[in-house]
FIPAVEX-120710 format. One record per atom (N, C-alpha, C, O): x, y, z. Coordinates in pm, whole numbers, padded with zeros to 5 digits, always signed. Each point is the difference from the previous one (the first is absolute). Layout:
! residues N
XYZ ...
//
This chain:
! residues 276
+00084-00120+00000 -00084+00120+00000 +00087+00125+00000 +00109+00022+00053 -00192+00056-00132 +00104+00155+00009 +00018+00085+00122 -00111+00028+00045 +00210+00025+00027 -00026+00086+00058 -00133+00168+00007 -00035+00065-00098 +00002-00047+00207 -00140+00042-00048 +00113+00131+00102 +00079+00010+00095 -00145+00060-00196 +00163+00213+00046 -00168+00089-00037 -00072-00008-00100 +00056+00095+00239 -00049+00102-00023 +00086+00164+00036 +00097+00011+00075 -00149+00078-00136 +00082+00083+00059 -00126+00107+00113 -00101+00053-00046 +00142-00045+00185 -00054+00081+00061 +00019+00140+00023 +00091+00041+00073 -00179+00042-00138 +00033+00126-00013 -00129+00100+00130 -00086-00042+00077 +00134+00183-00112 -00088+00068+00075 -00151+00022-00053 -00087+00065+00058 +00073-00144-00203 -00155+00017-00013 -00032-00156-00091 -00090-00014-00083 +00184-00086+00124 -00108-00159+00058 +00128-00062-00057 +00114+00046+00000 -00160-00163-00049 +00071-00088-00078 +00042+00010-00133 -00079+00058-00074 +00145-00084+00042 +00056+00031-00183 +00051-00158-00021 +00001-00080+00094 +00051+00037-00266 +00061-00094-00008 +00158+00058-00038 +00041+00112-00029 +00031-00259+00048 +00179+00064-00079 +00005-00016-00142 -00087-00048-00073 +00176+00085+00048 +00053-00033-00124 +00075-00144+00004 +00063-00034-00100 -00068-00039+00196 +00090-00094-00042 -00040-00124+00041 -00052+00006+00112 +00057-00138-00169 -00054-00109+00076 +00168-00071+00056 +00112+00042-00027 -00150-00154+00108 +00077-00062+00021 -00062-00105+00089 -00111+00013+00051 +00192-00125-00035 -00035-00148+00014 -00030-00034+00158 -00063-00091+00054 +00142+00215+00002 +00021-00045+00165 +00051+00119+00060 +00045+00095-00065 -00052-00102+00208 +00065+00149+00072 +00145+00006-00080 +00030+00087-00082 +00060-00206+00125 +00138+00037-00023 -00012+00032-00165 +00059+00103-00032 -00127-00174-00078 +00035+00073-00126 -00053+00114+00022 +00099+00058-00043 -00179+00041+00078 -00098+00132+00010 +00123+00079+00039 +00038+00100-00060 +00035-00165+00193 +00092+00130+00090 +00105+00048-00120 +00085+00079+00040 -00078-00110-00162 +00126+00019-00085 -00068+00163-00062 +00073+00098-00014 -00207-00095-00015 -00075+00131-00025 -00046+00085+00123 -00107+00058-00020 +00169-00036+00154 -00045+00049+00142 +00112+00098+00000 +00100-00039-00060 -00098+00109+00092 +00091+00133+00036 +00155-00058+00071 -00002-00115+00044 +00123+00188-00034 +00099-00030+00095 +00040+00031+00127 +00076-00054+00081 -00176+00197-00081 -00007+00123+00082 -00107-00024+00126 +00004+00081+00093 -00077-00164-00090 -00118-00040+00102 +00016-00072+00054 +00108-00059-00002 -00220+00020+00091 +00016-00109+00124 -00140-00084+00006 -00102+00055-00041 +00099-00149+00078 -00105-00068-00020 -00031-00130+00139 +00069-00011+00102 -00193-00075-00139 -00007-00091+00095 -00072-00119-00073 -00085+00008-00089 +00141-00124+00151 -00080-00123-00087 -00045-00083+00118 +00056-00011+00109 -00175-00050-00151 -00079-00135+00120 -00084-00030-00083 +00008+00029-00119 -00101-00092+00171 -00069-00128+00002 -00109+00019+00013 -00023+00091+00080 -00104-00159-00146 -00135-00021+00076 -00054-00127+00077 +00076-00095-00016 -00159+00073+00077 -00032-00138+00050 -00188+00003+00016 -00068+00082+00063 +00027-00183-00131 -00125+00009+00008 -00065+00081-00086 -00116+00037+00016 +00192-00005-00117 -00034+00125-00158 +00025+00135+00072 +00100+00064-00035 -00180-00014+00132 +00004+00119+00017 +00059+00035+00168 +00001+00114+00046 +00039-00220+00018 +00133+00034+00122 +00070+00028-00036 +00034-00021-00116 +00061+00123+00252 +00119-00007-00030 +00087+00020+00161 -00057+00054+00095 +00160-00092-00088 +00076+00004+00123 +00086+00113+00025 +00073+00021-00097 -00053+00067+00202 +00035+00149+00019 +00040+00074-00123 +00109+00041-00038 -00260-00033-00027 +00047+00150-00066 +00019+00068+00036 +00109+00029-00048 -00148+00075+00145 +00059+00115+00058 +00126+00013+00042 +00056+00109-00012 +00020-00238+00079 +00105-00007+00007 +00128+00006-00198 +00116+00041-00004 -00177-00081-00089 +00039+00019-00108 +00005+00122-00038 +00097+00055-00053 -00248+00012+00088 -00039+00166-00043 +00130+00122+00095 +00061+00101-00037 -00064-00173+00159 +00113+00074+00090 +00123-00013-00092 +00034+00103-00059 +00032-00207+00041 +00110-00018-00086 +00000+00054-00112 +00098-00026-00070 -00172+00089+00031 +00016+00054-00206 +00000+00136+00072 +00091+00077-00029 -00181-00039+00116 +00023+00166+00066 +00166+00058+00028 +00051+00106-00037 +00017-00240+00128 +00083+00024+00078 +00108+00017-00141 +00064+00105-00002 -00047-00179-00085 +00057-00043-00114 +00062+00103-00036 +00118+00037+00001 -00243+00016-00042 -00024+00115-00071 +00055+00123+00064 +00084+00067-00061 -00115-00041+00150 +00129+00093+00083 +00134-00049-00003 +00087+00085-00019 -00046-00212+00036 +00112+00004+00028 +00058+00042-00167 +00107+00058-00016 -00187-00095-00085 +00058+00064-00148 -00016+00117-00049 +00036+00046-00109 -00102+00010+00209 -00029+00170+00001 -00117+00060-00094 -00012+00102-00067 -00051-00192+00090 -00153+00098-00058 -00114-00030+00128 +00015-00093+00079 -00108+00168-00076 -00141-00024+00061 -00065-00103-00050 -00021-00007-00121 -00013-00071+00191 -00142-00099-00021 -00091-00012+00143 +00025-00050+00110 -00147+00123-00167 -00132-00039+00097 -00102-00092-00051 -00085+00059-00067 +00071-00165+00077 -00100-00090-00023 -00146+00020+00014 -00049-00005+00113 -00018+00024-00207 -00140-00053+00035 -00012-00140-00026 -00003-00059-00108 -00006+00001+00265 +00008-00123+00028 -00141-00096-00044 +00014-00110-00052 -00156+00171+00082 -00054-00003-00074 -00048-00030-00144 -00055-00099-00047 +00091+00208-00003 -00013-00032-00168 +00092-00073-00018 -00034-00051-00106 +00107+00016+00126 +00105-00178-00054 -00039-00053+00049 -00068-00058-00085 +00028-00018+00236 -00091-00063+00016 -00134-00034-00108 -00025-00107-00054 -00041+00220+00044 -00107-00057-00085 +00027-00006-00155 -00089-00055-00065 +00208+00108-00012 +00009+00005-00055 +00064-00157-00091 -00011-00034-00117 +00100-00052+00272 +00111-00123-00060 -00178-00061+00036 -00064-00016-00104 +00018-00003+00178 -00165-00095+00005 -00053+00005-00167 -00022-00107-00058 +00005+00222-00002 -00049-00014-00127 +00023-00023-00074 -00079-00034-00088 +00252+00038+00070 +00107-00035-00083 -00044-00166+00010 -00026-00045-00112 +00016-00037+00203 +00070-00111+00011 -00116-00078-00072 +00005-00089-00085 -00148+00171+00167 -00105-00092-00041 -00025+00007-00150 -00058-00089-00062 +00103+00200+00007 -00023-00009-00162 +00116-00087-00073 -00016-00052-00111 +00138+00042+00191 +00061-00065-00094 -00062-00185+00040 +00025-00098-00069 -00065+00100+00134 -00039-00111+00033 +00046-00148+00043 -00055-00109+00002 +00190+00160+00034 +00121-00134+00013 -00002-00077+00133 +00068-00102+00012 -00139+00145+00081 -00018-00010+00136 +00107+00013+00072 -00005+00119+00032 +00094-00159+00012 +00102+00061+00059 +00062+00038-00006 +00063-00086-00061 +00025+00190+00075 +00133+00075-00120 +00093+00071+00110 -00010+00034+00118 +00094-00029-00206 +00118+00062+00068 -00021+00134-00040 -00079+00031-00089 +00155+00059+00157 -00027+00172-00086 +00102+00081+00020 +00089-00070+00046 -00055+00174-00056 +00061+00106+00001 -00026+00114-00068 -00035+00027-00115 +00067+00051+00239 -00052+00152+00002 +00167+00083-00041 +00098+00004+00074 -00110+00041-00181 +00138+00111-00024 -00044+00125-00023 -00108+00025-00054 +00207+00073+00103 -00033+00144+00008 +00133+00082-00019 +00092-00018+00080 -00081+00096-00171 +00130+00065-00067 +00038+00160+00081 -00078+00088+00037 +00183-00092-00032 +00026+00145+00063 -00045+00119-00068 -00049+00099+00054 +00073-00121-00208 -00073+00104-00095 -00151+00006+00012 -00055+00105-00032 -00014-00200+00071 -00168+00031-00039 -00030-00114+00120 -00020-00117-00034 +00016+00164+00200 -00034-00074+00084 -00190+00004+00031 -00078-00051+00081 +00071+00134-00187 -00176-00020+00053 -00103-00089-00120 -00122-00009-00014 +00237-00049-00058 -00034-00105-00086 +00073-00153+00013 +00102-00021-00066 -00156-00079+00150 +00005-00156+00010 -00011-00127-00117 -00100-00030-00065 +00187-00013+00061 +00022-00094-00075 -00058-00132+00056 +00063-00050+00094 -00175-00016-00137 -00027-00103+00071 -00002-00159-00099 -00037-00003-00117 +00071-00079+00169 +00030-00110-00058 -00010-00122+00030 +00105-00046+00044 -00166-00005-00049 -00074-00144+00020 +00051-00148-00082 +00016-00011-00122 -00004-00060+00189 +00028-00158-00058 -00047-00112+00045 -00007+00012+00123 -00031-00125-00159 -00034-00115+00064 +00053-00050+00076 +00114-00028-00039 -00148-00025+00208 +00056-00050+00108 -00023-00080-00001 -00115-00031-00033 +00230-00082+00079 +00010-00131+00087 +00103+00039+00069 +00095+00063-00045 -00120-00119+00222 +00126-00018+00087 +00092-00117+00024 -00044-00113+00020 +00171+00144-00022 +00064-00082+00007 -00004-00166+00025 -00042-00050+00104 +00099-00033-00228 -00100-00139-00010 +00066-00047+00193 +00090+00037+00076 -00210-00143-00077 +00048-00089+00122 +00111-00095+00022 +00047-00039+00106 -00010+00008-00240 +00158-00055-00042 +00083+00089+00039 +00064-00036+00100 -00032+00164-00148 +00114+00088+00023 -00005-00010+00175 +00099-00033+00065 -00229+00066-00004 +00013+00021+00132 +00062-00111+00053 +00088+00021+00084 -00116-00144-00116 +00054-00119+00112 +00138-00053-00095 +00059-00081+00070 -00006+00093-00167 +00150-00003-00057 +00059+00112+00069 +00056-00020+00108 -00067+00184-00179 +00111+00065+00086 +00035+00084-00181 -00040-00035-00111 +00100+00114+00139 +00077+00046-00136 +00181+00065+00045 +00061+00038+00100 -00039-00055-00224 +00155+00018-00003 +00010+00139-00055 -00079+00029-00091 +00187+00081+00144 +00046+00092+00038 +00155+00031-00073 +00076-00095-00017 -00043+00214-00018 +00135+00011-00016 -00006+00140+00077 -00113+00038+00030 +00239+00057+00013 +00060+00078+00014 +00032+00132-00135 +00011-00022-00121 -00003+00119+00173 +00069+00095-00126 +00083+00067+00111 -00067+00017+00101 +00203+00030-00089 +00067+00023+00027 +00007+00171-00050 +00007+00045-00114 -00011+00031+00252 -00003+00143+00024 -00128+00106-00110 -00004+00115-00044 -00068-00216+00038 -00142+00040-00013 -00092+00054+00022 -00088+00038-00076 +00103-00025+00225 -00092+00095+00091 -00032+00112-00096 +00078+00043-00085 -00204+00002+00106 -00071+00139-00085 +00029+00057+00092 +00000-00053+00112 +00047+00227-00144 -00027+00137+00064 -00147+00044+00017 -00073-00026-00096 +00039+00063+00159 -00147+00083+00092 -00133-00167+00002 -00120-00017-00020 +00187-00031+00039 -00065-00170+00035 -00172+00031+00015 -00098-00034-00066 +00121+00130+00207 -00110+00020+00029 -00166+00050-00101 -00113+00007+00047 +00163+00023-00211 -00062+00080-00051 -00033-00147-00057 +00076-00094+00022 -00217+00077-00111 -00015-00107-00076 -00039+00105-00130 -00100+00065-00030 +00201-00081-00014 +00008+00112-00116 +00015-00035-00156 +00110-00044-00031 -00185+00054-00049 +00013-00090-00139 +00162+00042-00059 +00032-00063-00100 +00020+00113+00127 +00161-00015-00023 +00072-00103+00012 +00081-00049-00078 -00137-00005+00251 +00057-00146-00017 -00031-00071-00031 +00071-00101-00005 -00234+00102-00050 -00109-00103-00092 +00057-00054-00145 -00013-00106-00062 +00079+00221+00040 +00068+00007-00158 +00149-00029+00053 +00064-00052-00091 +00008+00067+00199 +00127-00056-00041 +00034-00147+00039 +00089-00077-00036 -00210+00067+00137 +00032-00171+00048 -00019-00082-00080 +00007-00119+00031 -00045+00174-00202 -00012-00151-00094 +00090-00024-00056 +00010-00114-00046 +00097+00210+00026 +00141-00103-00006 +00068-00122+00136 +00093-00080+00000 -00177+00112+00084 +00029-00084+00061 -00069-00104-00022 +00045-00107-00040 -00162+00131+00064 -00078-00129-00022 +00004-00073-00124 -00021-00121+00005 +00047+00178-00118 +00009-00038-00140 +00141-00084+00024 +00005-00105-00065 +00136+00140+00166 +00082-00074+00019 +00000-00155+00077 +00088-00069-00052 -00142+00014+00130 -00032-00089+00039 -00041-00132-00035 -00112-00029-00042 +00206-00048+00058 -00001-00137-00035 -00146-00054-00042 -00097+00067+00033 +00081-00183-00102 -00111-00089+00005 +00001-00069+00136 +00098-00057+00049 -00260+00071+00025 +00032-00071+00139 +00011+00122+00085 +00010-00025+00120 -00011+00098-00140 +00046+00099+00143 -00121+00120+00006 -00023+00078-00093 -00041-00081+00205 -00110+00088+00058 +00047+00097-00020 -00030+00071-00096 +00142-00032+00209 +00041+00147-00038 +00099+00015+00099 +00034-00072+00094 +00015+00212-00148 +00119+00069+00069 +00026+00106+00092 -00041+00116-00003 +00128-00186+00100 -00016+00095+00151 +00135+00089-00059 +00094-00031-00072 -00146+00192+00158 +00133+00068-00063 +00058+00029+00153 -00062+00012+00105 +00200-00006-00131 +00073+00023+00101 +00080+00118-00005 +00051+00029-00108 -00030+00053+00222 +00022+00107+00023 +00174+00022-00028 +00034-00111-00043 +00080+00194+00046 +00104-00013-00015 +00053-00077+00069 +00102-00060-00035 -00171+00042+00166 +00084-00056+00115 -00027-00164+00005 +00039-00075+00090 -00106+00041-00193 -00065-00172-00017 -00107-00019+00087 -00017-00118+00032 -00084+00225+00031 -00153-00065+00034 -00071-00016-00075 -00003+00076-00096 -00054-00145+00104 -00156-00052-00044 -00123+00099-00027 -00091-00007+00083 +00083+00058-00143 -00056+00111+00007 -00175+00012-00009 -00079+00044+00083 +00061-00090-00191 -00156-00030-00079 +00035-00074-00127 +00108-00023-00055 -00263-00012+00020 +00024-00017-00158 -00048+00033-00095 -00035+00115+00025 +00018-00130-00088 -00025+00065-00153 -00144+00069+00068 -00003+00117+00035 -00088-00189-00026 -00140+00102+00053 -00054-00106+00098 -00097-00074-00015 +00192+00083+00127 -00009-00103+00114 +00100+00056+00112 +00114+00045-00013 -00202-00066+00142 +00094-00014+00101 +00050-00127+00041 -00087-00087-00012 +00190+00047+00054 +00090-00103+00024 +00002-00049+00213 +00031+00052+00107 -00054-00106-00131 +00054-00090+00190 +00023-00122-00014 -00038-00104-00054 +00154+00177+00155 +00089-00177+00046 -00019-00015+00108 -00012+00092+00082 +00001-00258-00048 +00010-00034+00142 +00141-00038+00076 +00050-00110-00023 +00004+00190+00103 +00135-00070+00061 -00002+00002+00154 -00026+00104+00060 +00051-00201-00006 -00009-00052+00145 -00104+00047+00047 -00003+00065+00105 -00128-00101-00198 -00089-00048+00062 -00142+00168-00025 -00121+00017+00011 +00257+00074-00052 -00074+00143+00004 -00003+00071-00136 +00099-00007-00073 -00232+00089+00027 -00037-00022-00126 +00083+00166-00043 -00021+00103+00065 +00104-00112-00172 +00096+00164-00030 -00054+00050-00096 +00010-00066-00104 -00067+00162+00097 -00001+00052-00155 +00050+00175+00028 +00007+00057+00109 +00018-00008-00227 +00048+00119-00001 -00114+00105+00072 -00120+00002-00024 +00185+00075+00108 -00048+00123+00021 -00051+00154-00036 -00085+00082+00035 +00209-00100-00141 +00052+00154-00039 +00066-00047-00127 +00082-00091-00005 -00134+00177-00117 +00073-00022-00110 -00084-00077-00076 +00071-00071-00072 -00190+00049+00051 -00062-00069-00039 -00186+00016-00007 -00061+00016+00105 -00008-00022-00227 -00132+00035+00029 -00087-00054+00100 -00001-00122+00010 -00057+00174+00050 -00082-00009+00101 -00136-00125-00110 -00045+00015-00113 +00030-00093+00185 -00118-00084-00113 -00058-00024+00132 +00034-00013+00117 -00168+00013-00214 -00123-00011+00054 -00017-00123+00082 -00024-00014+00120 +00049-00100-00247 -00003-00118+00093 +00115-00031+00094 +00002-00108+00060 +00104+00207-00045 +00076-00045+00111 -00066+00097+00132 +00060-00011+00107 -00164+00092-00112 -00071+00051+00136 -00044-00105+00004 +00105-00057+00033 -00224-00075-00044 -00017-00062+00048 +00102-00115+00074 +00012-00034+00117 +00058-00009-00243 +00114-00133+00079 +00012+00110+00137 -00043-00033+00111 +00098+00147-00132 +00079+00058+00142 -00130-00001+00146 +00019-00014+00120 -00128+00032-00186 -00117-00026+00100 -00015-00129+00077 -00031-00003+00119 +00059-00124-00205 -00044-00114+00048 +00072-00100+00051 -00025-00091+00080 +00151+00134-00159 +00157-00039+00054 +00033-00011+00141 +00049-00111+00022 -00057+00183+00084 +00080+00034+00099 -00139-00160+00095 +00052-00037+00105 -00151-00017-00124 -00059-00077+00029 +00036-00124+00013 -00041-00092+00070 +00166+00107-00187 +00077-00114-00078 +00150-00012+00060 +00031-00095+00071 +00074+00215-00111 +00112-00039+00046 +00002+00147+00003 -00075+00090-00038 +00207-00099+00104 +00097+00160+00003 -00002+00087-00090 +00029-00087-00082 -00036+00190+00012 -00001+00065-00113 +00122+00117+00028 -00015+00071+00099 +00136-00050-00185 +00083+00102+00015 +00012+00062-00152 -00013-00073-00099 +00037+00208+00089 -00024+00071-00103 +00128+00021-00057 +00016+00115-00041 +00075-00188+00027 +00110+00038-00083 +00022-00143-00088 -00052-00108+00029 +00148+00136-00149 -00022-00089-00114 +00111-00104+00057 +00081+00011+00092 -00112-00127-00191 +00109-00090+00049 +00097+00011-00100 -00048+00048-00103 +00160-00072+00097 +00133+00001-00115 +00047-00125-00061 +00010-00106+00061 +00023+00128-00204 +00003-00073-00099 +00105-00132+00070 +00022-00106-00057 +00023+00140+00171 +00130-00112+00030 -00053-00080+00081 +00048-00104+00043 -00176+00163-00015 -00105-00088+00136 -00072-00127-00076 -00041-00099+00061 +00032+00116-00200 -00104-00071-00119 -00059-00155+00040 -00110-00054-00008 +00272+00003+00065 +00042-00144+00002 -00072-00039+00152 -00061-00107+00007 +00069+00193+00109 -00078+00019+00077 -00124-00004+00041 -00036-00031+00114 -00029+00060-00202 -00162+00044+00060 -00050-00132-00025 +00034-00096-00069 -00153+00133+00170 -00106-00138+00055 -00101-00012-00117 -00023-00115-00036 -00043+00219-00031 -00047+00075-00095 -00042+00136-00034 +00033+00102+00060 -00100-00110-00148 -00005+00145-00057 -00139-00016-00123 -00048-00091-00069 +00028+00215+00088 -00155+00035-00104 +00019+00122-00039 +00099+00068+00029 -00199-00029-00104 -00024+00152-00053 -00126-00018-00017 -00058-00108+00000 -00014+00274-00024 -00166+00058+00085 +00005+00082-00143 +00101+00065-00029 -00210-00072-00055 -00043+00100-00069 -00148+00022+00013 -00060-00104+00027 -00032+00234-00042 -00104-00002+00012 -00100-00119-00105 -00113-00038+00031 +00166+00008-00116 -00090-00069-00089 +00075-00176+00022 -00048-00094-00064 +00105+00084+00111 +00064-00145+00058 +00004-00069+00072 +00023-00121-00001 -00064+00250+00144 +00023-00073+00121 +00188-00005+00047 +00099+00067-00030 -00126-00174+00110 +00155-00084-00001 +00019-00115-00037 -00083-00089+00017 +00209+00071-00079 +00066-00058-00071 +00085-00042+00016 +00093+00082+00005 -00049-00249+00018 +00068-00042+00086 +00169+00001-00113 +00009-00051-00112 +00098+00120+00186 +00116-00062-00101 +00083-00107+00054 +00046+00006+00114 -00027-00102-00192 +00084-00115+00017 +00127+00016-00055 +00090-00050+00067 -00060+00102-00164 +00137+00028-00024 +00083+00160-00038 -00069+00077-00066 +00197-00032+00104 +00026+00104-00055 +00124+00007-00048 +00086-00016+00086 -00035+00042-00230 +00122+00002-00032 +00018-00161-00005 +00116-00041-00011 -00218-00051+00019 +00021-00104-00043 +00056-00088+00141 +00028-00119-00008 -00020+00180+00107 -00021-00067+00151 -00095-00002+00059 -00085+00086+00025 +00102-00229+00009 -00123-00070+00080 -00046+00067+00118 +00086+00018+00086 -00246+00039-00051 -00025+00106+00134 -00068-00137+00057 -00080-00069-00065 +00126+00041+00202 -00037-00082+00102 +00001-00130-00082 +00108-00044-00041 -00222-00017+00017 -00001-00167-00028 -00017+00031-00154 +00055-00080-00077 -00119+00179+00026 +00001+00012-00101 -00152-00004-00047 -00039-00011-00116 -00035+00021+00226 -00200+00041-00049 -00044+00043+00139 +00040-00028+00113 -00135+00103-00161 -00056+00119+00069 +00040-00070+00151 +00024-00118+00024 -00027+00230+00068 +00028-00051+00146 -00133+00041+00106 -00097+00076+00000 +00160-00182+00091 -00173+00044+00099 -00066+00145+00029 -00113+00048-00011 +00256+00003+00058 -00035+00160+00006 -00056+00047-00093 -00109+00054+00018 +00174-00060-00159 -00108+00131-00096 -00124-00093+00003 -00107+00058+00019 +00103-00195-00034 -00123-00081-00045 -00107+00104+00140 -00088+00082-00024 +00120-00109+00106 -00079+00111+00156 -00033+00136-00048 -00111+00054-00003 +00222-00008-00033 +00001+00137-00053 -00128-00008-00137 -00107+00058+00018 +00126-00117-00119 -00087-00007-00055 -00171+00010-00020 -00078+00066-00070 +00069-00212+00215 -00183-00001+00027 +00009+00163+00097 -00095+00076-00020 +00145-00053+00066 -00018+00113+00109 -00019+00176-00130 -00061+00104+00022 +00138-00144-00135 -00026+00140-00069 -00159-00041-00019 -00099+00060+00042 +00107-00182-00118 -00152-00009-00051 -00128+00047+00042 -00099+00062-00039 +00175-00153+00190 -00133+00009+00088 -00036+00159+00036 -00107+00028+00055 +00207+00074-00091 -00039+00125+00060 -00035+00091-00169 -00038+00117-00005 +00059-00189-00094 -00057+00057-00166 -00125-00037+00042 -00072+00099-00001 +00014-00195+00036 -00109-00063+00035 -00106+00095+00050 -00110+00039-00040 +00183-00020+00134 -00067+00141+00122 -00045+00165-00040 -00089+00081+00026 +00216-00091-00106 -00017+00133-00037 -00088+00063-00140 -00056+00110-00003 +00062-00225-00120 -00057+00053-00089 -00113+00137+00008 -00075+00036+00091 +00095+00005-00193 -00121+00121+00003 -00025+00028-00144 +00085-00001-00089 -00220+00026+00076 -00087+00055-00136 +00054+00149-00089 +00023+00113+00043 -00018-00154-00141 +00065+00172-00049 -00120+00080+00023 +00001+00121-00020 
//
């Protein structure tokens, strides 16, 4: 199915000029200069902390130096009408907004499925990029939308994706993922230097129920070390990794902890859903 792109302006909806097959083919026609946010629906017309998403494209957006005030609202009712006309039932989306023309939204829709139940109980394999870390992390800014596909376009057959590491060899994030490792027993992921994701407010909510939680990254020399390790995207969940750089993490499939970690995000997606 085609990607379904409206453009939101100050007097309704318009169409683009451009089709394309899927978000990632669409983002190649999206500005370089903007910032944006992507998730999920559940149930056609749920969705899990938008506002917390809507906070993030505000905050974004300052940190790249333009104004954005949301009418939270009219996107609200506006992605509800989008979705039900395209008619796909669950979809993934994204909202982009350009520094040149922030009172006009780019909205973009695709067909959802979540992550198969195979990937979850195998595990996926991981590589490293070496002194990778992005500058202003914190921004989710289509700059790095457009430069992370040489990365991703680099990546083996077989490999989920790539954690970037900072000069100093941490662990940083990944491509459009936060990253945690488990070591002696206590769950690390980066603090600082790295986007704030949505679905890592929850893990960080439900976590501390579970094991220890400390906010600094673990380092590339620790790899051989860890008990395990996952990564959190809003449209994924978590994701258990079994290998990185081609070393074995713990036994080598998902471990009790994230498997815990896991029913415990659910059980609180569960809780929270809400109606656009």
């Amino acid at each position: 199915m085609p990607c379904f792109i409206r453009l939101l302006t100050p007097s309704g909806l318009e169409p683009v000029d451009y089709t394309a097959d899927s978000l990632a083919d669409a983002a190649q026609y999206e500005p370089d200069n903007g910032i944006y946010t992507v998730t999920n629906t559940y149930q056609v017309t749920k969705v899990l902390k938008l506002d917390a998403h809507l906070d993030r494209m505000e905050d974004s957006a300052r940190r790249a130096g333009f104004h954005l005030e949301l009418d939270r609202q009219r996107l609200r009712t506006t992605l509800r009408e989008m979705i039900l006309e395209a008619g796909y039932g669950d979809v993934r989306f994204r909202v982009t907004v350009s520094k040149d023309r922030p009172e006009v939204f780019i909205i973009s829709l695709e067909p959802f499925s979540p992550p198969s139940q195979q990937l979850i109980e195998k595990g996926v394999s991981c590589i490293t990029a070496a002194n990778s870390a992005r500058q202003s992390a914190e921004t989710k800014s289509t700059a790095w939308m457009h430069a992370r596909k040489a990365l991703s376009d680099a990546m083996p057959e077989g490999i989920y994706d790539t954690f970037l590491l900072d000069a100093d060899g941490y662990l940083m994030e990944g491509l459009g993922a936060n990253f945690y490792a488990i070591l002696d027993g206590t769950l690390r992921t980066a603090g600082q230097g790295v986007l704030k994701g949505i679905a890592q407010q929850i893990v960080l909510e439900v976590a501390p129920d579970i094991l220890p939680v400390q906010m600094d990254a673990a380092h590339v020399s620790q790899i051989d070390q860890l008990e395990e390790a996952f990564l959190t995207s809003s449209s994924r969940g978590i994701i258990p990794v079994v290998e990185i750089d081609h070393i074995q993490i713990g036994n080598g499939v998902p471990g009790t902890l994230t498997k815990k970690l896991i029913a415990a995000y659910h059980a609180w997606v569960d809780a929270h859903l809400q109606a656009l």
